[in-house]
C-alpha positions in Angstrom: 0.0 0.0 0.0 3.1 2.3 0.8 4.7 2.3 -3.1 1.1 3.0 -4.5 0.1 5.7 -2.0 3.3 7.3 -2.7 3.4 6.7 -7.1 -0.5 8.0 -6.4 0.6 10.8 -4.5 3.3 12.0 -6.7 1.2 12.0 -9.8 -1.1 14.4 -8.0 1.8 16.4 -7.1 2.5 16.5 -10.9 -0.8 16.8 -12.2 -1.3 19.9 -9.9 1.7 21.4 -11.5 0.9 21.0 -14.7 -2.6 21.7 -14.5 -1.9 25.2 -12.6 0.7 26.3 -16.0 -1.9 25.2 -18.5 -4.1 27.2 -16.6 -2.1 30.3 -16.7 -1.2 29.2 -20.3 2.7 28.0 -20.0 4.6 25.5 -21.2 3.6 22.6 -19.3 7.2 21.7 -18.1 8.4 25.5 -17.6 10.2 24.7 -14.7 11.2 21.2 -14.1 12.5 21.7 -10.6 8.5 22.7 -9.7 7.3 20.1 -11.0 9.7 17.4 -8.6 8.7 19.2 -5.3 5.1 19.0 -6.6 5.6 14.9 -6.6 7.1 14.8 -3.7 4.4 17.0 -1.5 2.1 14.9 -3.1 3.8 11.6 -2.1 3.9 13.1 1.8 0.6 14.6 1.8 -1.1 11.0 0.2 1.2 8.8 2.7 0.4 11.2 5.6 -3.7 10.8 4.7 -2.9 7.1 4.7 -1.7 6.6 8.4 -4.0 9.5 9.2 -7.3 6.9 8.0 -5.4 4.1 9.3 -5.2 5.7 13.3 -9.3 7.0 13.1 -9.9 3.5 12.1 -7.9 1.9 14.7 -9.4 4.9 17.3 -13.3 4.5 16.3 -12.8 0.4 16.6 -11.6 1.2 20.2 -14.9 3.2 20.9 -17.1 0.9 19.3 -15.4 -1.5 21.8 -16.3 0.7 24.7 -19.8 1.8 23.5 -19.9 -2.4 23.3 -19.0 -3.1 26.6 -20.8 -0.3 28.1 -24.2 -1.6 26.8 -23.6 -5.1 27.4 -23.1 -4.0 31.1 -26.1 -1.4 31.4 -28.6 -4.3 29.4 -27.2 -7.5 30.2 -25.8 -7.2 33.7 -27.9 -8.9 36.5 -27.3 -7.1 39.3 -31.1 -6.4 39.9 
């Protein structure tokens, strides 16, 4: 998942770049050096929203655990 989140993220990166100087109607690879810190905010900003959905999953399971256990002890519990 690492090598496609980053080769995903640094085609954004790219694509962003190009995009923006066709947009402002420039040659698409005016300045090359752009274009490689484009990829690689893009491969840190797509492997950063990776780990970022991995730890609110990990983080909403633990709840559900809790909301869980909580209800099995307020419904279930016989302590009447």
């Amino acid at each position: 998942m690492a090598v496609s989140a980053t080769v995903i993220g640094a085609l954004l990166g790219l694509g962003t770049q190009m995009y923006s100087n066709a947009l402002r109607k420039l040659p698409y690879m005016r300045h090359p050096w752009e274009h490689a810190l484009g990829m690689g905010l893009g491969a840190v900003f797509v492997n950063q929203l990776v780990k970022w959905d991995a730890q609110l999953q990990q983080d909403l399971d633990k709840m559900l655990e809790k909301a869980k256990a909580a209800n099995e002890r307020r419904y279930f519990d016989d302590d009447d």
